[in-house]
TORKOL-4160 file (C-alpha; in steps of 0.2 Angstrom, whole numbers, padded with zeros to 4 digits, m for minus):
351
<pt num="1" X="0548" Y="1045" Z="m0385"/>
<pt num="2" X="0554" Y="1046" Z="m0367"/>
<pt num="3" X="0569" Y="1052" Z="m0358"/>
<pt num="4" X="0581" Y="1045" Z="m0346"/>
<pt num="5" X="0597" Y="1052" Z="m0334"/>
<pt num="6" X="0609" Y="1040" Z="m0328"/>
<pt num="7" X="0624" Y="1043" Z="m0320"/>
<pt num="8" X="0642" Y="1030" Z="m0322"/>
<pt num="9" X="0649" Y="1035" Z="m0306"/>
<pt num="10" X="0667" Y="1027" Z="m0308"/>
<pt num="11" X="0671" Y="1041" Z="m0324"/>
<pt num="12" X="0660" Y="1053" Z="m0312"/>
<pt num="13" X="0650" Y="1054" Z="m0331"/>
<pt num="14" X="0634" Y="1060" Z="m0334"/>
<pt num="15" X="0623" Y="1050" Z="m0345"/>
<pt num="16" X="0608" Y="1058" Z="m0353"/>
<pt num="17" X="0599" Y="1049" Z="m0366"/>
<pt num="18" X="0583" Y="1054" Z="m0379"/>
<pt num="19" X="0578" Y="1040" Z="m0389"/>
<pt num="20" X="0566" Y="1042" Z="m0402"/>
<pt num="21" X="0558" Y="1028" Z="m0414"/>
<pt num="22" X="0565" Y="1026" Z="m0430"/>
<pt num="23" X="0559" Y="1036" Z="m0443"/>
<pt num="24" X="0546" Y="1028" Z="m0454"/>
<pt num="25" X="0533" Y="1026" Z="m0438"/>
<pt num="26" X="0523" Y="1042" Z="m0433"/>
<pt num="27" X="0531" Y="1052" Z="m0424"/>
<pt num="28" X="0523" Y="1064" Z="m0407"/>
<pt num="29" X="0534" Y="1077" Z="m0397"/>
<pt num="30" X="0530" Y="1079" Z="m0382"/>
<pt num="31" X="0541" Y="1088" Z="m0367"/>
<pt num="32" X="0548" Y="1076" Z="m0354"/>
<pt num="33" X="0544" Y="1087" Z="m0338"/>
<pt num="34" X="0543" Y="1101" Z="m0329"/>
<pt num="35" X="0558" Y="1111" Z="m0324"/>
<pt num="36" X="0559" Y="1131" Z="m0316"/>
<pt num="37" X="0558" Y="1137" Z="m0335"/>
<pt num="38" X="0546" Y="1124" Z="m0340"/>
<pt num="39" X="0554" Y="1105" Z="m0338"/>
<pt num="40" X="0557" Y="1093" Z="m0326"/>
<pt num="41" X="0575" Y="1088" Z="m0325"/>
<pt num="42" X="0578" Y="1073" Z="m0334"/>
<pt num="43" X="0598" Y="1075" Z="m0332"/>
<pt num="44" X="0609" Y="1083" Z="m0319"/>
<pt num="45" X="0627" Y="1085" Z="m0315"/>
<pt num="46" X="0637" Y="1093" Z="m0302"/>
<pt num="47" X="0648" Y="1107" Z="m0310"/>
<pt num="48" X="0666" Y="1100" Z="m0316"/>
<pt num="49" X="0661" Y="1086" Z="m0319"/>
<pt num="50" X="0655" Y="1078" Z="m0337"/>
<pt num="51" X="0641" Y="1075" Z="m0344"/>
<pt num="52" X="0646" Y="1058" Z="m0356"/>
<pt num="53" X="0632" Y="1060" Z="m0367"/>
<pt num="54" X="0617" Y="1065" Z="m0374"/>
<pt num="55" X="0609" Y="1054" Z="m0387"/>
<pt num="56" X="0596" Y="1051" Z="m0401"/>
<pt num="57" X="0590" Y="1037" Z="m0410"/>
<pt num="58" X="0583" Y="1042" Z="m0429"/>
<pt num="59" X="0581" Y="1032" Z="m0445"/>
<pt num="60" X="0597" Y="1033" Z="m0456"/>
<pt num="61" X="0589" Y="1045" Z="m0467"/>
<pt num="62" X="0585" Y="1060" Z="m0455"/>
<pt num="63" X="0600" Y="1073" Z="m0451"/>
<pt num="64" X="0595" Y="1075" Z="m0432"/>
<pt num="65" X="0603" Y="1091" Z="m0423"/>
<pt num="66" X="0606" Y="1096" Z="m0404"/>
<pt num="67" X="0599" Y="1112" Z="m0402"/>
<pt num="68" X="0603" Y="1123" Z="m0385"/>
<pt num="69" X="0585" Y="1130" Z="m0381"/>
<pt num="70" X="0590" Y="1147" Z="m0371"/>
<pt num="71" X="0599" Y="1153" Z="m0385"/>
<pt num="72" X="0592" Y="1144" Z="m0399"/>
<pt num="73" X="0611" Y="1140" Z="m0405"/>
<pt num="74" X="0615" Y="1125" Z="m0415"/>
<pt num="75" X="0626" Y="1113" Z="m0408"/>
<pt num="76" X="0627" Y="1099" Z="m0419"/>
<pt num="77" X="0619" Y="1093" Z="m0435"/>
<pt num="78" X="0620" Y="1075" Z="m0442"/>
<pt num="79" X="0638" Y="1070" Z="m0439"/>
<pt num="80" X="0647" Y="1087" Z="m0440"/>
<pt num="81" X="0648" Y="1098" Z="m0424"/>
<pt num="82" X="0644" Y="1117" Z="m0426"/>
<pt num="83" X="0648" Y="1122" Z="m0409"/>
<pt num="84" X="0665" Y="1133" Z="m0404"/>
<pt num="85" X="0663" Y="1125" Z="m0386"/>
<pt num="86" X="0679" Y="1114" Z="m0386"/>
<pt num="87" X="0670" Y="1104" Z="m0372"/>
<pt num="88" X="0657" Y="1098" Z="m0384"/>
<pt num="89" X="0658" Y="1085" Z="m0394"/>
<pt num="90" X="0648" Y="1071" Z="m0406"/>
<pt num="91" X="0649" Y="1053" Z="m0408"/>
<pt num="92" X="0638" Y="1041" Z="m0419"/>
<pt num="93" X="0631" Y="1024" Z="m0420"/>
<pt num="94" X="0625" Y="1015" Z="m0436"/>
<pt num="95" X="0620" Y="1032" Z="m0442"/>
<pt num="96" X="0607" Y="1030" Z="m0431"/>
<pt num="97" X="0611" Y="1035" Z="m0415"/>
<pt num="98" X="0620" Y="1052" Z="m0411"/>
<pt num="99" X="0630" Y="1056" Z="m0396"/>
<pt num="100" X="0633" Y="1074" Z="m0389"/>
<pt num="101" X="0644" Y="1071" Z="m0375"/>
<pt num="102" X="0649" Y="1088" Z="m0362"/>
<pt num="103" X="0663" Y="1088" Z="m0352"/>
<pt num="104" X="0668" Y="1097" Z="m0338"/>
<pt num="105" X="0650" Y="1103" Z="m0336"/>
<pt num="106" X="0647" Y="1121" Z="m0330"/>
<pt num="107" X="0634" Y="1129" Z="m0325"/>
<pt num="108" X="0631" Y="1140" Z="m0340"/>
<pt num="109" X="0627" Y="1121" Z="m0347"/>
<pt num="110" X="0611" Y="1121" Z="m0338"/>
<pt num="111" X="0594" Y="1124" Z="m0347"/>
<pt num="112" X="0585" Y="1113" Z="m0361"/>
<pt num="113" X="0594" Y="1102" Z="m0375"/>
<pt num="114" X="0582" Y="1097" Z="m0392"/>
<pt num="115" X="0586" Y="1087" Z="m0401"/>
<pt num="116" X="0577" Y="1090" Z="m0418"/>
<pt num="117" X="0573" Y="1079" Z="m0432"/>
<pt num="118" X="0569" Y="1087" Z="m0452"/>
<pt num="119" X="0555" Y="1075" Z="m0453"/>
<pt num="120" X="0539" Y="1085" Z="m0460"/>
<pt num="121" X="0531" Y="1091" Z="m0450"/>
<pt num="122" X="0546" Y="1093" Z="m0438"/>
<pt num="123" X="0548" Y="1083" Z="m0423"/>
<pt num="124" X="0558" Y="1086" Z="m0408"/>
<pt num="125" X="0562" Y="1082" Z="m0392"/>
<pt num="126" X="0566" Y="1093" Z="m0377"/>
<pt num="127" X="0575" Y="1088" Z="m0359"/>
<pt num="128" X="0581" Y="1097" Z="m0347"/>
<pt num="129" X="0600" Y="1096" Z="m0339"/>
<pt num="130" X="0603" Y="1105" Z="m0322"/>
<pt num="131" X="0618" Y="1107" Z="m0314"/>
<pt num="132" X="0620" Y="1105" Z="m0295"/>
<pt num="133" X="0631" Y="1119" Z="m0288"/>
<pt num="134" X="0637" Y="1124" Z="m0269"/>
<pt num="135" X="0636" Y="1140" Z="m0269"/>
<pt num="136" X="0645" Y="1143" Z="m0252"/>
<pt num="137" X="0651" Y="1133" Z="m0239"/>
<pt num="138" X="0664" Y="1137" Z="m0225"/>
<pt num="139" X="0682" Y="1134" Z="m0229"/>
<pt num="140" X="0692" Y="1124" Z="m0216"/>
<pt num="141" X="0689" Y="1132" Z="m0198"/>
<pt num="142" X="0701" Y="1137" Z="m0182"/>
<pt num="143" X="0695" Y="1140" Z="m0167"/>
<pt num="144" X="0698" Y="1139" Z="m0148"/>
<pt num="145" X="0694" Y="1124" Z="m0138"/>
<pt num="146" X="0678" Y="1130" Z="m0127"/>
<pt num="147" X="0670" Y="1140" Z="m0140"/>
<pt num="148" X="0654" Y="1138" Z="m0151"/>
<pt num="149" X="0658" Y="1136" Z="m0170"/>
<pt num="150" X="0646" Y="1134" Z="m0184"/>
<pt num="151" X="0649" Y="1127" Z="m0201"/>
<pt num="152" X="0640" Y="1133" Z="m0215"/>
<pt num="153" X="0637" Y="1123" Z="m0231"/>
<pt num="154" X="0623" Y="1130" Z="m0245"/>
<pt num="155" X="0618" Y="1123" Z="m0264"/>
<pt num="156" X="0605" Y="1126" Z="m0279"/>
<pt num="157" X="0599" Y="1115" Z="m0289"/>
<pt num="158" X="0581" Y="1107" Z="m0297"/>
<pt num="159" X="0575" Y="1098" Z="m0286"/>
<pt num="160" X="0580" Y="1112" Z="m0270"/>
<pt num="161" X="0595" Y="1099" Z="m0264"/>
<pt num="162" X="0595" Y="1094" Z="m0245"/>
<pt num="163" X="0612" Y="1098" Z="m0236"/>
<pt num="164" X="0616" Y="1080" Z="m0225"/>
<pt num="165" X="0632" Y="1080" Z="m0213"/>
<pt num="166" X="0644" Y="1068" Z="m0209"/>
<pt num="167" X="0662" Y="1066" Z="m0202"/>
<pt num="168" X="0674" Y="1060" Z="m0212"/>
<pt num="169" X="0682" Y="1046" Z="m0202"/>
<pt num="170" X="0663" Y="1042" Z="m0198"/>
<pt num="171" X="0664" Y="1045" Z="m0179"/>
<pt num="172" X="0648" Y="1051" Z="m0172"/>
<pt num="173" X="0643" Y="1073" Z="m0172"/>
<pt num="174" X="0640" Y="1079" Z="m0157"/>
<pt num="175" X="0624" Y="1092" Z="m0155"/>
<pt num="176" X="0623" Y="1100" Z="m0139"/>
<pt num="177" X="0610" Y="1108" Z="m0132"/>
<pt num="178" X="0605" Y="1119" Z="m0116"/>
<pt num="179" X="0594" Y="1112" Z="m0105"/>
<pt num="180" X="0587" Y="1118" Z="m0087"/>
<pt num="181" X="0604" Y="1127" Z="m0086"/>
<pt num="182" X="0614" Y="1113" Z="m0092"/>
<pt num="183" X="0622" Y="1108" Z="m0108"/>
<pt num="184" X="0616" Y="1092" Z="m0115"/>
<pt num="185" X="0625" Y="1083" Z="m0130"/>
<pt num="186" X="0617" Y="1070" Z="m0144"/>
<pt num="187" X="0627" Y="1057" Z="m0153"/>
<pt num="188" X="0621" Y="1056" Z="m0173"/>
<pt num="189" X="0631" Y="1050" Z="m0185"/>
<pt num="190" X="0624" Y="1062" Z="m0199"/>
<pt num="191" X="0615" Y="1081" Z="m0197"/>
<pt num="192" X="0603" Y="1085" Z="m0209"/>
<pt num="193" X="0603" Y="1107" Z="m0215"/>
<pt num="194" X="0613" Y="1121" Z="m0219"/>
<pt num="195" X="0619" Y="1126" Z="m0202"/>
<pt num="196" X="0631" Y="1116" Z="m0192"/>
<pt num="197" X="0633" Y="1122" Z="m0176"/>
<pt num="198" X="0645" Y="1113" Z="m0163"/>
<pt num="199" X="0646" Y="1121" Z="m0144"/>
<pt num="200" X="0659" Y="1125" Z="m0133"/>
<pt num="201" X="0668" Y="1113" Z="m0146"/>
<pt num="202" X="0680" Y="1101" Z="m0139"/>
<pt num="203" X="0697" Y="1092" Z="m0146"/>
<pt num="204" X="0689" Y="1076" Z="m0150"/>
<pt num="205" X="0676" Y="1088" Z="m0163"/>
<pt num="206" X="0693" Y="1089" Z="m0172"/>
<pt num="207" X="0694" Y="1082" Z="m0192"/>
<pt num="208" X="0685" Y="1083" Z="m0208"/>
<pt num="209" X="0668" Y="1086" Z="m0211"/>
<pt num="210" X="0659" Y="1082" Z="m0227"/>
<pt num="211" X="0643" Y="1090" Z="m0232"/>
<pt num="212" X="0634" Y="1083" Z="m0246"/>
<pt num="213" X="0620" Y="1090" Z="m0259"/>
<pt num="214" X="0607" Y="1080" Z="m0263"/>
<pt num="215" X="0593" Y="1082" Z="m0272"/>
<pt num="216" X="0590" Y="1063" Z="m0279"/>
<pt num="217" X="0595" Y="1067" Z="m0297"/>
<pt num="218" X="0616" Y="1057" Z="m0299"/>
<pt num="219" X="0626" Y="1064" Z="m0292"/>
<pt num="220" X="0627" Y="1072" Z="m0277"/>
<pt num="221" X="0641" Y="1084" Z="m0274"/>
<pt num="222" X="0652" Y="1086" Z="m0258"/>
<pt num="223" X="0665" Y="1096" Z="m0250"/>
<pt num="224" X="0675" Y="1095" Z="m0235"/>
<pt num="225" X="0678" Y="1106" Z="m0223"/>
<pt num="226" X="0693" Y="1105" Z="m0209"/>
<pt num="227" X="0689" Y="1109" Z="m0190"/>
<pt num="228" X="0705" Y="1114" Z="m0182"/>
<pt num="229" X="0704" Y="1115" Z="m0163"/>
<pt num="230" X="0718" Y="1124" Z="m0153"/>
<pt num="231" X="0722" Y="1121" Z="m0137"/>
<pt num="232" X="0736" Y="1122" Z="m0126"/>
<pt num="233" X="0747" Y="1105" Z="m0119"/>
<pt num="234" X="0740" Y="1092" Z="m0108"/>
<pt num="235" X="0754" Y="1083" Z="m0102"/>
<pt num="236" X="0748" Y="1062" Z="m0094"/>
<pt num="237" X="0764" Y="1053" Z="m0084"/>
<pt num="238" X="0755" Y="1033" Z="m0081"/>
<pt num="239" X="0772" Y="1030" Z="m0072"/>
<pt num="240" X="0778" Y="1044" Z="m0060"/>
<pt num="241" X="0789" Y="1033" Z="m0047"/>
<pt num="242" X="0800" Y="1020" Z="m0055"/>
<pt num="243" X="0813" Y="1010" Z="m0046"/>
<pt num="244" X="0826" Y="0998" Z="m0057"/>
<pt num="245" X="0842" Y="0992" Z="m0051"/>
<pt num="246" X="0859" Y="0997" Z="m0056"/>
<pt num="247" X="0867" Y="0992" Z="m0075"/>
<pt num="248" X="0850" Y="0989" Z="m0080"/>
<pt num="249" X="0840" Y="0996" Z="m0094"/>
<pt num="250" X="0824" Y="1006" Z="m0091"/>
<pt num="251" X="0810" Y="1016" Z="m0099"/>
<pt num="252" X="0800" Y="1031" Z="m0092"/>
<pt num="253" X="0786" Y="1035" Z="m0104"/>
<pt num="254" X="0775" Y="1052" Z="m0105"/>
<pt num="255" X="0760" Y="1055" Z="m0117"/>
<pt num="256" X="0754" Y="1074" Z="m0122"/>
<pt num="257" X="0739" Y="1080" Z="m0131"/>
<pt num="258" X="0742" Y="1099" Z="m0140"/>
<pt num="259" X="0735" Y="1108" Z="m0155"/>
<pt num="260" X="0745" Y="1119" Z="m0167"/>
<pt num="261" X="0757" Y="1103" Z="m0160"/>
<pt num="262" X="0768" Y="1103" Z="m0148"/>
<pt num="263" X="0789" Y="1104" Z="m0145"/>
<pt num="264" X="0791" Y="1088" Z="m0135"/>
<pt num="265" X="0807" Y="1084" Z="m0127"/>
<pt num="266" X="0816" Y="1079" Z="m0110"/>
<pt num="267" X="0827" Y="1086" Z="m0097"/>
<pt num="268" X="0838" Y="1080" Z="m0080"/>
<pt num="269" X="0844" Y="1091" Z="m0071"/>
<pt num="270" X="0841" Y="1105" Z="m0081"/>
<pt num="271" X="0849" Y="1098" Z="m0096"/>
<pt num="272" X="0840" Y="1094" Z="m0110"/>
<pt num="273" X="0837" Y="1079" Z="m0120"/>
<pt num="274" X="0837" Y="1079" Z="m0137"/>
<pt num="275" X="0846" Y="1067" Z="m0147"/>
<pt num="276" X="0850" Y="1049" Z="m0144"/>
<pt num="277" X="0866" Y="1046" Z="m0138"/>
<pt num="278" X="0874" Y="1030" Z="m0129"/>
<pt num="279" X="0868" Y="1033" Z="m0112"/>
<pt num="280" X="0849" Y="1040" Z="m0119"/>
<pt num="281" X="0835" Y="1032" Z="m0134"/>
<pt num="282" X="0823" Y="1043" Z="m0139"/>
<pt num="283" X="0805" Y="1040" Z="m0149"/>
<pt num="284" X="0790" Y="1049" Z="m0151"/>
<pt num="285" X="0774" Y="1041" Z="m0159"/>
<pt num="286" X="0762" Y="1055" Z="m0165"/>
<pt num="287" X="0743" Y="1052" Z="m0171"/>
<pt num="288" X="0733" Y="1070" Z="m0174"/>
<pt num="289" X="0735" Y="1079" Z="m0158"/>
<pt num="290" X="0742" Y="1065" Z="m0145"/>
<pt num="291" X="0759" Y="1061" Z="m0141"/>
<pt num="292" X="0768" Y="1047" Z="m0136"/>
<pt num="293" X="0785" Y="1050" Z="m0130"/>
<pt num="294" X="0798" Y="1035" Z="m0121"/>
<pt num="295" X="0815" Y="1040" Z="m0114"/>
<pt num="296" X="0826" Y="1025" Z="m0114"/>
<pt num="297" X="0840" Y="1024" Z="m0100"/>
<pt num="298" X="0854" Y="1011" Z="m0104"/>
<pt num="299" X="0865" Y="1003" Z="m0089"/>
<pt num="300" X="0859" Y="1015" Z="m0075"/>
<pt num="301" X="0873" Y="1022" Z="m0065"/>
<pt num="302" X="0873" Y="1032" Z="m0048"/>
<pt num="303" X="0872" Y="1047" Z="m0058"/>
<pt num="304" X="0856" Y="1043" Z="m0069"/>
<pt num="305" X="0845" Y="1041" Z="m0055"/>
<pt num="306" X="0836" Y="1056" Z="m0050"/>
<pt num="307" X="0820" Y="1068" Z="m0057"/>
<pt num="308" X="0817" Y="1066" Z="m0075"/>
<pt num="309" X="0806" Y="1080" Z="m0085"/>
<pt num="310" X="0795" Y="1078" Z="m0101"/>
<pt num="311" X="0791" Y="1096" Z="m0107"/>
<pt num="312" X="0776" Y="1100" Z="m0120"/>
<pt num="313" X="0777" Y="1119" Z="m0128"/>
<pt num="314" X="0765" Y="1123" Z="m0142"/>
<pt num="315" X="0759" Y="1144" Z="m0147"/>
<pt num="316" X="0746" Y="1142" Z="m0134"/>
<pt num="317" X="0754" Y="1135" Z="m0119"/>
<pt num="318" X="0769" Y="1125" Z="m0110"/>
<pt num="319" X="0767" Y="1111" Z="m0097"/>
<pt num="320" X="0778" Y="1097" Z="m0091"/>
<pt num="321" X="0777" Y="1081" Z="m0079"/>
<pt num="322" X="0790" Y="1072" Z="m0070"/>
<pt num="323" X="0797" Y="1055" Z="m0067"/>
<pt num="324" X="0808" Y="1051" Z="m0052"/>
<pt num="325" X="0820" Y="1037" Z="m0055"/>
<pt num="326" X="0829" Y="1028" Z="m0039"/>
<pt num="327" X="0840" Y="1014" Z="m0036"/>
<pt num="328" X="0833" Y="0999" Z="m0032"/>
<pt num="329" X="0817" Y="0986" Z="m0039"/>
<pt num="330" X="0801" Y="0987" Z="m0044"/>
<pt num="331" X="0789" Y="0989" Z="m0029"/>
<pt num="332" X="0772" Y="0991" Z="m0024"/>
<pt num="333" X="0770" Y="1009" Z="m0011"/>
<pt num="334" X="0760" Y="1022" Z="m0010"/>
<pt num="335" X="0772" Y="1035" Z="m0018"/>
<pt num="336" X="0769" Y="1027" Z="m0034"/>
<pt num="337" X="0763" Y="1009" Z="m0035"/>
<pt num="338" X="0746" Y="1000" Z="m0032"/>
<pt num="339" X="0749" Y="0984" Z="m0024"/>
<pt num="340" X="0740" Y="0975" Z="m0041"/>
<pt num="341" X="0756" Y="0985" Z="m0050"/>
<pt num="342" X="0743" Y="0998" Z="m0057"/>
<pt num="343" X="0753" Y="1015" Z="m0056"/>
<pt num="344" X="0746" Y="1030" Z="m0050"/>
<pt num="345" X="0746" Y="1042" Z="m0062"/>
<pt num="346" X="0749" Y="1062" Z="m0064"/>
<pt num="347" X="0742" Y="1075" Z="m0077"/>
<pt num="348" X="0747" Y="1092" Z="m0078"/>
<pt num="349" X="0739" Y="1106" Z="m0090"/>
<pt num="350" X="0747" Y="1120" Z="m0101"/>
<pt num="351" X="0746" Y="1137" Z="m0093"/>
């Protein structure tokens, strides 16, 4: 006899499989393992998901049955399945070969599965299905920028499963540390145990984490768990001096970095600027918690030039920058321009 577990990850199935010879040779029983209650696992699944089947190969003149060990109830016997658990069910092959299948596994599915044949004296075969379960993780996490956050991810299962890390969008973790009275940081791209601890978390730990059971036995089981990282507006201006002639069309540009995000808009002369209009374009390119706003000015006039505001308000905060707009061409000067035409730029934070 022997046992075998196998998983077909595309149906996320289970597959757990007893053969035994056919029925004229002699047959031996014999347990397949050790487990907490006395077998190794020969199958496993992670809760919810289903286990495809359970099969036995007999001569066509047995009636093999599926027995649940713990509670000595009768699940199926030959081709008929005795079991009120809608989840359960039976297949067979030439008469020879019977298939339990369990969907939708749960843990009260764990423990040993027998499957018995009425040879005399009778025969059976015991394996052990376990069922890998996180019993409690962090749901998704808010929390100021400049604080220490820890992510908590446990599961049970046999073997004891190992909790591994990892980012979603597989950007590196960083670990900090303390060192001689200084904070030191690591780059991994995975974390291996329960604990996740992140310090004086920054903007860029923002995203989803995935921490994943393992325990070698298909499949593992993950579960993701958002970092949220509030902060108030940052406000970038790479151009804060631009010069353009009369009748012609120009473009002052401001990037903003917030989280909750951030009200962006523009305002002259203490008018603000929120819908495009013949004289004004707007557009705003967003990705996670950056900004990238333009304001377009078609066929400058006297009256355009002048100082030109981009404003970033968000629950935590407001800030804003400034562009001055005056008449004439682009120019080198050190107001605004490098004489390689690099600008020279201006940041303001949220209060």
């Amino acid at each position: 006899m022997r046992a075998s577990a196998s998983c077909a990850p595309c149906a996320h199935d289970l597959v757990f499989s007893v053969r035994t010879p056919i029925w004229q040779q002699r047959w031996r029983a014999r347990c397949s393992g050790r487990s907490r209650e006395g077998w190794r696992p020969v199958a496993e699944s992670a809760q919810g998901k289903q286990a495809r089947r359970i099969t036995a190969a007999a001569g066509a003149r047995l009636r093999p049955a599926w027995i649940k060990v713990e509670d000595k109830g009768i699940l199926s016997i030959h081709q008929q399945v005795i079991s009120r658990n809608y989840r359960i069910s039976l297949s067979t092959s030439d008469n020879r070969h019977f298939v339990l299948h369990i969907r939708n596994v749960q843990e009260s599915d764990r423990g040993g599965y027998m499957c018995q044949i009425n040879t005399s004296p009778m025969m059976s075969q015991v394996g052990y299905l376990d069922v890998l379960v996180v019993e409690e993780s962090s749901s998704d996490v808010v929390v100021r920028e400049g604080s220490n956050v820890t992510l908590t991810c446990k599961a049970r299962g046999y073997p004891r499963p190992t909790i591994t890390w990892r980012r979603e969008d597989n950007e590196p973790i960083p670990l900090g540390a303390w060192k001689n009275g200084k904070k030191t940081q690591t780059l991994v791209q995975t974390y291996e145990g329960e604990y996740l601890t992140v310090t004086r978390v920054s903007r860029v730990h923002m995203g989803a984490y995935l921490c994943i059971a393992n325990n070698n036995v298909p499949s593992p089981v993950s579960r993701r768990i958002m970092l949220h990282v509030h902060f108030p507006p940052v406000i970038w201006i790479p151009l804060q001096l631009v010069g353009a002639p009369q009748r012609a069309n120009v473009t002052l540009d401001c990037h903003s970095e917030a989280y909750p995000p951030a009200v962006n808009y523009w305002a002259k002369d203490n008018h603000k600027i929120f819908l495009d209009n013949e004289k004004y374009s707007l557009s705003v390119r967003k990705g996670g918690y950056k900004a990238h706003m333009q304001l377009g000015v078609r066929q400058l006039r006297e009256r355009d030039f002048g100082t030109y505001r981009c404003l970033s308000e968000n629950l935590l905060g407001s800030t804003e920058g400034s562009v001055k707009l005056y008449d004439g061409k682009y120019f080198a000067s050190e107001d605004g321009f490098s004489e390689d035409n690099e600008p020279k730029d201006g940041t303001s934070q949220g209060k």
